[in-house]
Backbone as CSV, one residue per row, in Angstrom:
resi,resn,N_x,N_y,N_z,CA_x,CA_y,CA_z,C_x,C_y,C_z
1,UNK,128.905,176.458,161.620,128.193,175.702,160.555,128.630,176.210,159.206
2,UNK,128.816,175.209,158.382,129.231,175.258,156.870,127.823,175.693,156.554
3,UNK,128.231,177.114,155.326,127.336,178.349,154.793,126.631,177.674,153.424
4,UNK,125.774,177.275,153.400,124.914,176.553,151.963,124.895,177.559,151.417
5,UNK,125.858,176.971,150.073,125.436,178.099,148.984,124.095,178.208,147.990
6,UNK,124.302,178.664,146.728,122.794,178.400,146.017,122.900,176.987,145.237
7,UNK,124.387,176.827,145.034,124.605,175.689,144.339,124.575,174.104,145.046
8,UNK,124.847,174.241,146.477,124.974,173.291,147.291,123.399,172.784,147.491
9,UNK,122.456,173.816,147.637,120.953,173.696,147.745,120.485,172.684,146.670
10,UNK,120.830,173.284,145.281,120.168,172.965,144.017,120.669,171.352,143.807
11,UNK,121.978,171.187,144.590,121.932,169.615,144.525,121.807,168.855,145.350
12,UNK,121.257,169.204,146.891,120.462,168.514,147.506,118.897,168.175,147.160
13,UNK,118.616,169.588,146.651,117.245,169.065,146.200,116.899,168.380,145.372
14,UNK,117.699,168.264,144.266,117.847,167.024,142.708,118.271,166.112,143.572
15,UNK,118.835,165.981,144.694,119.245,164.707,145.192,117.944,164.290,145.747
16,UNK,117.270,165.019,146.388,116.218,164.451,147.049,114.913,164.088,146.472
17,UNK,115.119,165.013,145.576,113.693,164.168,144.174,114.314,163.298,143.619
18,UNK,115.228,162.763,143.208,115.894,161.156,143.406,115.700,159.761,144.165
19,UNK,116.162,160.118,145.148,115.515,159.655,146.358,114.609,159.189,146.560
20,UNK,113.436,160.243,146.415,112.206,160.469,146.535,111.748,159.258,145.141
21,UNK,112.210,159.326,144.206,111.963,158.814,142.850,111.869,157.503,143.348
22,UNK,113.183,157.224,143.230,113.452,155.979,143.715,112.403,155.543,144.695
23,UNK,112.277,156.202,145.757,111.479,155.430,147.015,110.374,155.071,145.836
24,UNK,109.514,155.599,145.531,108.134,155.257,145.025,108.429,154.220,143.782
25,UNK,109.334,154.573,143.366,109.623,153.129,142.447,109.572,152.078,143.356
26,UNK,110.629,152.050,144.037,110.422,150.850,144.624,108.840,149.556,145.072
27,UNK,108.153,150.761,145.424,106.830,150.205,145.926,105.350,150.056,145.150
28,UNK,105.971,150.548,143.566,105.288,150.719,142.502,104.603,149.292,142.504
29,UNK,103.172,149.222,141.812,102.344,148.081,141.105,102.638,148.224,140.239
30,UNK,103.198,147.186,139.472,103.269,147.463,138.005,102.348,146.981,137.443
31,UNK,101.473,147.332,136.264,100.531,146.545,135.553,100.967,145.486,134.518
32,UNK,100.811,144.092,134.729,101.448,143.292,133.469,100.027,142.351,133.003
33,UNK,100.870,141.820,131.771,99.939,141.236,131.002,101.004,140.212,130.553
34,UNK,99.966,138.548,129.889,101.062,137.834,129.368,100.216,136.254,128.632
35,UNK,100.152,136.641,127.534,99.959,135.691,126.869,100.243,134.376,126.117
36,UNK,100.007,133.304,125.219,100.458,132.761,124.751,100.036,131.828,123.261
37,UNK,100.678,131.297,122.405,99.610,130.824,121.237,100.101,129.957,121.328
38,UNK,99.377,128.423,121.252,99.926,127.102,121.440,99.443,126.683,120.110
39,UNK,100.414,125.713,119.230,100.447,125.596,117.728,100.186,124.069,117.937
40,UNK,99.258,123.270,117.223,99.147,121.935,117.682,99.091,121.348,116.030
41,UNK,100.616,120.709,116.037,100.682,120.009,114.674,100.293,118.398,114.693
42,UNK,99.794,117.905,113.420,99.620,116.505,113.535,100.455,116.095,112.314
43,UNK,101.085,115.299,112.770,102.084,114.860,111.677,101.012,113.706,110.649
44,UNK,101.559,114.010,109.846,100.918,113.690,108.798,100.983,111.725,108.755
45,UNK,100.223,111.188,107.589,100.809,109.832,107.027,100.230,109.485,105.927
46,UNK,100.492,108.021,105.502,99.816,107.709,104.350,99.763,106.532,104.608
47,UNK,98.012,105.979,104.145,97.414,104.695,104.667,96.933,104.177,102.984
48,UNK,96.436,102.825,103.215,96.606,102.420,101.952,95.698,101.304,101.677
49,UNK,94.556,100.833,101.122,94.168,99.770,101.340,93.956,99.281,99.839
50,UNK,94.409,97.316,99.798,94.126,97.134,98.067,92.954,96.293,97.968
51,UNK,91.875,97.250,97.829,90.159,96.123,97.925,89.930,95.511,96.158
52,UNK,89.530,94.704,96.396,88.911,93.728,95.452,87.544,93.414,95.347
53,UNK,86.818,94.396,95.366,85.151,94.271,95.377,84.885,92.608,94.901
54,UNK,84.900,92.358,93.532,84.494,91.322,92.844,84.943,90.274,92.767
55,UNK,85.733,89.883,93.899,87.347,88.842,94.262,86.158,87.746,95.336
56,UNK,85.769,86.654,94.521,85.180,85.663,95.905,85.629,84.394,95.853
57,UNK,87.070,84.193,96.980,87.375,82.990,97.099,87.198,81.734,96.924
58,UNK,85.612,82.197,97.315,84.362,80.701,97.197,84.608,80.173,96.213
59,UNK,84.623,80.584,95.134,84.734,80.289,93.789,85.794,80.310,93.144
60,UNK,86.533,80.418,93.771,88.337,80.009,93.124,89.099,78.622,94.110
61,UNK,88.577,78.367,94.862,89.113,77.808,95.210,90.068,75.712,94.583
62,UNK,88.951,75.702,93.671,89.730,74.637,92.458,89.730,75.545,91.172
63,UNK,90.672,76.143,90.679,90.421,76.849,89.133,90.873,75.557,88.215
64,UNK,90.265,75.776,86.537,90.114,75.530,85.724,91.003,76.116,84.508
65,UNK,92.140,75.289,84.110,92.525,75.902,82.576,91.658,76.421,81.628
66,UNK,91.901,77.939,81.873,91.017,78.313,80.120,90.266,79.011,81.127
67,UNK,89.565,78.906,82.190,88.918,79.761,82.785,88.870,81.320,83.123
68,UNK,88.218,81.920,83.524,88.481,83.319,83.297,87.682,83.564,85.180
69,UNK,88.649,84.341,85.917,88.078,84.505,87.474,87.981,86.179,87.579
70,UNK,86.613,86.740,87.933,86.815,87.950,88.268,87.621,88.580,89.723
71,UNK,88.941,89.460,89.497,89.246,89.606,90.426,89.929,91.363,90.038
72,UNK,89.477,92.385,90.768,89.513,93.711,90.369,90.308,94.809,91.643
73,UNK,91.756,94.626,91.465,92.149,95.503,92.348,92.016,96.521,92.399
74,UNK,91.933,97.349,93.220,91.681,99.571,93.153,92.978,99.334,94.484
75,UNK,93.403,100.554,94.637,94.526,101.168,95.428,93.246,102.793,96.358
76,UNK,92.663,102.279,97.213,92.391,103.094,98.128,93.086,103.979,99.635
77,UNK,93.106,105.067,99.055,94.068,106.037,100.317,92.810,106.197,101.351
78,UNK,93.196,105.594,102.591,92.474,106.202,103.064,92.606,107.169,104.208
79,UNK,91.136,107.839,104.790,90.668,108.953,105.727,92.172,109.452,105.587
80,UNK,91.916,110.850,105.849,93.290,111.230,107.015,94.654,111.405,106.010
81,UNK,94.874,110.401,105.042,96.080,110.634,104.011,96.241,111.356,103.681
82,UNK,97.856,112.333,103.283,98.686,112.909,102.657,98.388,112.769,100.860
83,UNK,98.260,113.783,100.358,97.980,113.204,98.752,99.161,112.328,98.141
84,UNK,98.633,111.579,97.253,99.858,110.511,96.975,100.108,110.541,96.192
85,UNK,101.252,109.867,95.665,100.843,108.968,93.989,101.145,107.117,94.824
86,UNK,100.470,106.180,93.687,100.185,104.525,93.874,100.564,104.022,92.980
87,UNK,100.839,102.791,93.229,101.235,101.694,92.754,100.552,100.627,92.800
88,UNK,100.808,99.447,91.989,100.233,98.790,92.443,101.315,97.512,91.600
89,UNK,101.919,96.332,92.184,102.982,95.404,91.098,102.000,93.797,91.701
90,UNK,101.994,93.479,90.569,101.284,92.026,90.476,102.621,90.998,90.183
91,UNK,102.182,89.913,91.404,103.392,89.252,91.649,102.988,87.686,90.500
92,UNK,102.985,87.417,89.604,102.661,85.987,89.250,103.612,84.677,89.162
93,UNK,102.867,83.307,89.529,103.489,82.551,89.895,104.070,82.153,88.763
94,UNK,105.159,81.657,88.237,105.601,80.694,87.251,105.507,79.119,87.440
95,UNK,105.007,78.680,86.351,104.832,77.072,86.977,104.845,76.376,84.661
96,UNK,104.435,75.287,85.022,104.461,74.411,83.974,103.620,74.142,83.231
97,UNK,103.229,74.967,81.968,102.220,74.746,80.836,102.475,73.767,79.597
98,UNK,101.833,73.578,79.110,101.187,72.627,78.101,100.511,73.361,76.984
99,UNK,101.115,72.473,75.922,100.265,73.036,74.790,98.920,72.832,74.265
100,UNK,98.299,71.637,75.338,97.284,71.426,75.384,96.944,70.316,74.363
101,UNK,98.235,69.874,73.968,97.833,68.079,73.313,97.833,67.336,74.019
102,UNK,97.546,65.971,73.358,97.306,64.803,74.172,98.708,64.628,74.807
103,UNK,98.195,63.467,75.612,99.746,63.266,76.289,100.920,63.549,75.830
104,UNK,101.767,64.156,76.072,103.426,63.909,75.769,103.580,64.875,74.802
105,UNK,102.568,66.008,74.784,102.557,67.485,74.387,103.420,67.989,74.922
106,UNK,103.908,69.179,74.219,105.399,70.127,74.513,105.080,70.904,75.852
107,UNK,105.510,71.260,76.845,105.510,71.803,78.154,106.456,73.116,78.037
108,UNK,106.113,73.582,78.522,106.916,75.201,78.536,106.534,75.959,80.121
109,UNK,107.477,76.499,80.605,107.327,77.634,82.164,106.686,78.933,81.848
110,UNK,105.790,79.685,82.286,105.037,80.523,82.196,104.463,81.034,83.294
111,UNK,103.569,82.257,82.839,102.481,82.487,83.898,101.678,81.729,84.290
112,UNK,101.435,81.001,85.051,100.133,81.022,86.171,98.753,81.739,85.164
113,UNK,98.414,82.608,85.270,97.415,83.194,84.515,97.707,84.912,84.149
114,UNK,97.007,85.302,83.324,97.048,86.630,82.793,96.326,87.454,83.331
115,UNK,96.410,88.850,83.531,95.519,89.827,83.744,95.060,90.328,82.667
116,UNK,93.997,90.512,82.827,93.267,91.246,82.050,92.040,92.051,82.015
117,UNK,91.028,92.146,80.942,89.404,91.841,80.989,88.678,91.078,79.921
118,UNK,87.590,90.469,80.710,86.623,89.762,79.656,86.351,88.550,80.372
119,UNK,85.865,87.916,79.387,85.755,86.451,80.145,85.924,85.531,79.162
120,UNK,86.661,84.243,79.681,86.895,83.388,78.843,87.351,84.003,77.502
121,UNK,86.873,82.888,76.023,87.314,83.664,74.606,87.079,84.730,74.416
122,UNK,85.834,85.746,75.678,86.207,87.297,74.831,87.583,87.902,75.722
123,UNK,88.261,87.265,76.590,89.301,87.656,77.616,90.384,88.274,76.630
124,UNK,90.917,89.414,77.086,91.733,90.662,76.187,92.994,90.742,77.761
125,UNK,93.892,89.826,77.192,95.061,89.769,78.282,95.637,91.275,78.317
126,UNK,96.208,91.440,79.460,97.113,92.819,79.839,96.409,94.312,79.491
127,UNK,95.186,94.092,79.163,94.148,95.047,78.983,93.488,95.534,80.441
128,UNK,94.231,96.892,80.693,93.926,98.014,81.774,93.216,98.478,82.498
129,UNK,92.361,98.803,83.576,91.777,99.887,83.776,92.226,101.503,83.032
130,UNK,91.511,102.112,82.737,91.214,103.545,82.432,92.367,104.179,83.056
131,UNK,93.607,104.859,83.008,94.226,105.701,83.938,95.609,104.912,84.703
132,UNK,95.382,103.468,84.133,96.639,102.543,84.978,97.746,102.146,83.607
133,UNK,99.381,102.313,83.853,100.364,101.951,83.168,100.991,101.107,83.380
134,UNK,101.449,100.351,82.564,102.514,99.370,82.732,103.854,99.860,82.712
135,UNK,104.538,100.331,83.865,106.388,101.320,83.883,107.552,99.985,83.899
136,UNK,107.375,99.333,84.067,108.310,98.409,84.137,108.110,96.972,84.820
137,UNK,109.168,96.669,85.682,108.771,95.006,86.204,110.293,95.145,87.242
138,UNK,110.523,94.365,88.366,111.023,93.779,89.452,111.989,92.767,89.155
139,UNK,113.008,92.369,89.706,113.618,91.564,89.649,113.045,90.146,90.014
140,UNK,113.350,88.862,89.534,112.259,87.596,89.818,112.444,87.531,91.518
141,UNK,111.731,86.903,92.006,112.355,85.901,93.509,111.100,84.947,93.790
142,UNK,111.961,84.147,94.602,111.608,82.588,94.773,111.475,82.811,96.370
143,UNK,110.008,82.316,96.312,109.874,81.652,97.857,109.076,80.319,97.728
144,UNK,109.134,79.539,98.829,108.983,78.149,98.960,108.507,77.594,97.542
145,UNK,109.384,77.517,97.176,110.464,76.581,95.249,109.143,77.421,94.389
146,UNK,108.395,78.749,94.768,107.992,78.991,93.140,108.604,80.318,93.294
147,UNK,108.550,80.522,91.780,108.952,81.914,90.891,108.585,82.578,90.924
148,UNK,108.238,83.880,91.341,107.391,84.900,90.921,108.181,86.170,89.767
149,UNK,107.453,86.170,88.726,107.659,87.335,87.727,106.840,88.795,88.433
150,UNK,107.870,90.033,88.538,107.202,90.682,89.177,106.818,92.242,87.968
151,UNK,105.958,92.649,87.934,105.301,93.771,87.046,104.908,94.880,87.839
152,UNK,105.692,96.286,87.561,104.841,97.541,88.126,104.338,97.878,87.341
153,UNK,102.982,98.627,88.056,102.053,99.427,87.198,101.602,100.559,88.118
154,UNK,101.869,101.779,87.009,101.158,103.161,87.912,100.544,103.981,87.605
155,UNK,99.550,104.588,88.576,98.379,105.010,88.267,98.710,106.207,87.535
156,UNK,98.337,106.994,86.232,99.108,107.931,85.749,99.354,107.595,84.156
157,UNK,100.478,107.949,84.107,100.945,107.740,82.789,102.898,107.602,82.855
158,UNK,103.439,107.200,82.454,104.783,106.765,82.582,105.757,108.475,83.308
159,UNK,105.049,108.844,82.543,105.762,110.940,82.008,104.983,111.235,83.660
160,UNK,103.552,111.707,84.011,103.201,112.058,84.693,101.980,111.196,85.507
161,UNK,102.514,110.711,86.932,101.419,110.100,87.469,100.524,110.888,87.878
162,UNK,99.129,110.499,88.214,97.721,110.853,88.823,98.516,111.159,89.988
163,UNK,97.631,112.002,90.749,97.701,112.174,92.496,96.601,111.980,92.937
164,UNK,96.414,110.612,93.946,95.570,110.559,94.733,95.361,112.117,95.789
165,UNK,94.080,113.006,95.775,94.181,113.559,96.663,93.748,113.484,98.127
166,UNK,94.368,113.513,99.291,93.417,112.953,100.519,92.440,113.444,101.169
167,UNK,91.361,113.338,101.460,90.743,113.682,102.347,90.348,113.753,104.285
168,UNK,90.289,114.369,104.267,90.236,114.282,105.991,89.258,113.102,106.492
169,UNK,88.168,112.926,105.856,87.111,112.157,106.466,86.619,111.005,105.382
170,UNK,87.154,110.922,104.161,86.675,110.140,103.922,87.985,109.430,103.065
171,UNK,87.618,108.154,102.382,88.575,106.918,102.108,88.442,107.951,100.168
172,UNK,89.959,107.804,99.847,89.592,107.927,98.304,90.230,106.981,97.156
173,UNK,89.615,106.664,96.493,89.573,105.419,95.550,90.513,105.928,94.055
174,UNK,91.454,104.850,93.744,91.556,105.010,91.977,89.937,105.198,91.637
175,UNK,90.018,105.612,90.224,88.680,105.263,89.090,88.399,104.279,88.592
176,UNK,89.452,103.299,88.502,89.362,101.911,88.069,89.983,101.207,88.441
177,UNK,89.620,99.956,88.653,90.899,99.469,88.408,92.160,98.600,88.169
178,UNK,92.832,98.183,88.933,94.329,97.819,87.815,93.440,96.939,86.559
179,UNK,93.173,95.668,86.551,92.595,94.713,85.805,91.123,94.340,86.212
180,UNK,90.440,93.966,85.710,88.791,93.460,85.971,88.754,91.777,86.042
181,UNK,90.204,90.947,85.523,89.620,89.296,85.322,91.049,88.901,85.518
182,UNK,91.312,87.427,85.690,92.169,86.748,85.085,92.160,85.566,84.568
183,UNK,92.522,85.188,83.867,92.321,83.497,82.642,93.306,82.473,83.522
184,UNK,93.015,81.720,83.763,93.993,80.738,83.815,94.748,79.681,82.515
185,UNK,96.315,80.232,82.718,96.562,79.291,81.100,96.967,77.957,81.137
186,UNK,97.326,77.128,80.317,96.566,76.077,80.100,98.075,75.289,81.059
187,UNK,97.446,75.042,82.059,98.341,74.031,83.010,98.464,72.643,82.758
188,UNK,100.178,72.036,83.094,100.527,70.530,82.422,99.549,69.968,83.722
189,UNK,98.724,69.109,84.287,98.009,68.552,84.799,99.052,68.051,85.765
190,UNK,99.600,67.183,84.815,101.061,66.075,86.064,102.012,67.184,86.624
191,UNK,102.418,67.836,86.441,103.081,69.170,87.141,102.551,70.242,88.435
192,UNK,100.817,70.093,88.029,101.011,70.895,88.868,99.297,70.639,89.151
193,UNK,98.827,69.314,89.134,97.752,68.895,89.952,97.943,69.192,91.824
194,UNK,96.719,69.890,92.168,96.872,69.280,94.230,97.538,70.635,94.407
195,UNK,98.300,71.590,93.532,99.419,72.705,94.034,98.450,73.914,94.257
196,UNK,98.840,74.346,94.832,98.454,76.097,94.855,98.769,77.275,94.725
197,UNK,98.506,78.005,94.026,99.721,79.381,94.115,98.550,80.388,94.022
198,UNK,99.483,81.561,94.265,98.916,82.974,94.451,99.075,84.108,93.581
199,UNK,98.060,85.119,93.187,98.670,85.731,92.420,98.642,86.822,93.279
200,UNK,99.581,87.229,93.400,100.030,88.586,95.007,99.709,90.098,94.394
201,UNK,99.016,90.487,94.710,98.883,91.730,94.435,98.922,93.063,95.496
202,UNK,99.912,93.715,95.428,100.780,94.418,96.857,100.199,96.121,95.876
203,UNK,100.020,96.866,97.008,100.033,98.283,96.891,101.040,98.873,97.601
204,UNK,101.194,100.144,96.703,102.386,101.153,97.262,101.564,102.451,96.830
205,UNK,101.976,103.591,97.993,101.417,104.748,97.825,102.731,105.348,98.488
206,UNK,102.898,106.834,97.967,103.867,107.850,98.497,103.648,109.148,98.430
207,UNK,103.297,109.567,99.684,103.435,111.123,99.632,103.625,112.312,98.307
208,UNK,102.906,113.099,98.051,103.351,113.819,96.602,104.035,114.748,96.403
209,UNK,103.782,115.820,98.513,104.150,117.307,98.303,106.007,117.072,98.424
210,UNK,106.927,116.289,98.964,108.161,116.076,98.656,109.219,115.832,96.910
211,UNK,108.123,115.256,96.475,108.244,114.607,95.327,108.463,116.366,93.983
212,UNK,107.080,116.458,94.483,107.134,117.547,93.284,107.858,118.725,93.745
213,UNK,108.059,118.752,95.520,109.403,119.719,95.599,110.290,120.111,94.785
214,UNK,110.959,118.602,95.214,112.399,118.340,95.003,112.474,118.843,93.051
215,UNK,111.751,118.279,92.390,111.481,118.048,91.589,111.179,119.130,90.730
216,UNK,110.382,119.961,91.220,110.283,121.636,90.899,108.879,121.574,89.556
217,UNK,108.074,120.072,90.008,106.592,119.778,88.985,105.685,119.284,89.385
218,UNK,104.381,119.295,89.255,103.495,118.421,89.042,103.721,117.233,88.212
219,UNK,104.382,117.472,87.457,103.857,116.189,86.665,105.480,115.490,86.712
220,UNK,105.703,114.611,87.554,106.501,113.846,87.950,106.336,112.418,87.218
221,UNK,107.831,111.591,86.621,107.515,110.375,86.522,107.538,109.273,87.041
222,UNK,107.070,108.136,86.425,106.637,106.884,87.579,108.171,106.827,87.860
223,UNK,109.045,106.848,87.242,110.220,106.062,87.623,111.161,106.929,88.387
224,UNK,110.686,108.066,88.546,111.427,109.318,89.729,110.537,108.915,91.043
225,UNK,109.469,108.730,90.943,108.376,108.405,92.171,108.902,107.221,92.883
226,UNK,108.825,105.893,92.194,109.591,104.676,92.269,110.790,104.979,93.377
227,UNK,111.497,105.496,92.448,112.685,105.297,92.997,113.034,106.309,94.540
228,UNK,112.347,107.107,95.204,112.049,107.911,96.248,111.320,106.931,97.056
229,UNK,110.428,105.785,96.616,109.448,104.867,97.878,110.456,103.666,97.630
230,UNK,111.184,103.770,96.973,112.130,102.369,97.098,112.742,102.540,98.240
231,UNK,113.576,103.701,98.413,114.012,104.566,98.987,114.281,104.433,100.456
232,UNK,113.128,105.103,100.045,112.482,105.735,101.545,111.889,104.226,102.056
233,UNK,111.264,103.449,101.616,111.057,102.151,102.381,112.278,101.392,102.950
234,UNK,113.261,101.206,102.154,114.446,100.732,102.293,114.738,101.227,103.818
235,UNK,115.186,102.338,103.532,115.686,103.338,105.037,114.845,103.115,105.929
236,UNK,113.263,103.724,105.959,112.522,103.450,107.182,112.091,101.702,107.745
237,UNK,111.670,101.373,107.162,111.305,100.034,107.323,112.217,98.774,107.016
238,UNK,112.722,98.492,106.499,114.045,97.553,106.274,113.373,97.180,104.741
239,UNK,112.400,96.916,104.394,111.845,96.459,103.184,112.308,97.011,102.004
240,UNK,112.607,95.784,101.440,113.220,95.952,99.545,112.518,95.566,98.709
241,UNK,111.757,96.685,97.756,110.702,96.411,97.146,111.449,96.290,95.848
242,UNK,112.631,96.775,95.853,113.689,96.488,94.233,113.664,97.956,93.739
243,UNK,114.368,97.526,92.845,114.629,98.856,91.198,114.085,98.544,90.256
244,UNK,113.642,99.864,90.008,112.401,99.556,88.662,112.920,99.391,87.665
245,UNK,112.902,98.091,86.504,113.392,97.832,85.606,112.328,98.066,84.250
246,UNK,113.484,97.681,83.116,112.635,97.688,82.333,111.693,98.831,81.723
247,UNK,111.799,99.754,82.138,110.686,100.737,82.126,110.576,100.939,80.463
248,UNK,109.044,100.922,79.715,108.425,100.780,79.038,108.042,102.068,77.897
249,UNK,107.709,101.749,76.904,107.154,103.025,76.269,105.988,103.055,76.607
250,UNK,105.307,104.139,76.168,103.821,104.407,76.431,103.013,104.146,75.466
């Protein structure tokens, strides 16, 4: 038999508490643990409604030259919306006025009627709600043979619009708004007896926190805002709401 030295010992036995190691590893419980945090985003949007409290059909339905009809748009964001900034562009019909002489008086193309407030002779045309601007106007277009002249107006001031802010639970309103009335002006009778037209009044609202990103402000103008929901409507939705023209002094 081969003579174990002291050194041959000392590494069987490190071999065998090895071994040994190992074995009990092997058959070890390990204690684990294992958690997780689930992140639940809701993507955002922006909703929009254009109410007319004081708007009653009933009573428009034959208008009167010279007359004055209460009709009062607001731009309401509602529940749930992204803070915004709004719009709001009044579409009016063009048709055939009179100077209001007897027969065979001079005729001229015009508005349909004016916005404004008041009534009748105290009526104050293109006179505002509190907080609403006139930035510019739309290119014309024609559907079934009438004209429409198109006008933006935004809530704000030309330099810096208002921000609608949203709320989770409830609907939030302009302060005023766009106009309180409109006059009807003095229509040629033979032109445009039996006809009907509309005066279209469309809302636009757009997201704010992108805007003043990009932008590096709060106080953003209508015609940088504009031109981002032109935009962005164009791309998402196919809809061409135009380029803001014209844009105005203050």
């Amino acid at each position: 038999m081969k003579k174990l030295t002291k050194n041959n010992v000392r590494a069987m036995v490190i071999g065998g508490a090895l071994v040994a190691a190992l074995a009990v590893g092997g058959t070890m419980a390990w204690f684990t643990a294992t958690d997780s945090a689930t992140n639940t985003f809701t993507v955002g949007n922006v909703t929009i409604d254009v109410p007319e409290p004081s708007w009653n059909p009933d009573t428009t339905t034959q208008v009167v030259p010279e007359d004055t009809y209460a009709k009062d748009p607001y731009v309401t964001l509602e529940a749930g919306s992204a803070d915004s900034y709004a719009f709001i562009v009044v579409e009016t019909p063009q048709v055939t006025l009179t100077d209001g002489t007897a027969s065979g008086g001079k005729t001229t193309t015009g508005n349909f009627a004016e916005i404004g407030e008041g009534e009748d002779d105290a009526f104050v045309a293109n006179k505002l709600g509190d907080g609403w601007v006139k930035v510019g106007a739309l290119n014309d277009y024609t559907e079934d043979g009438i004209t429409y002249k198109r006008a933006v107006y935004a809530y704000g001031t030309a330099s810096a619009m208002t921000k609608l802010t949203g709320a989770k639970n409830a609907d939030v309103k302009t302060a005023t708004p766009l106009f309180t009335d409109v006059k009807i002006n003095m229509l040629d009778q033979s032109a445009n007896a039996g006809k009907s037209y509309s005066i279209n009044v469309k809302g636009y609202a757009i997201q704010a926190e992108g805007i003043e990103t990009a932008k590096g402000t709060t106080a953003v103008s209508a015609s940088d805002v504009w031109t981002v929901l032109a935009t962005d409507m164009s791309t998402s939705t196919g809809a061409t709401v135009g380029n803001l023209q014209l844009v105005l002094d203050e």
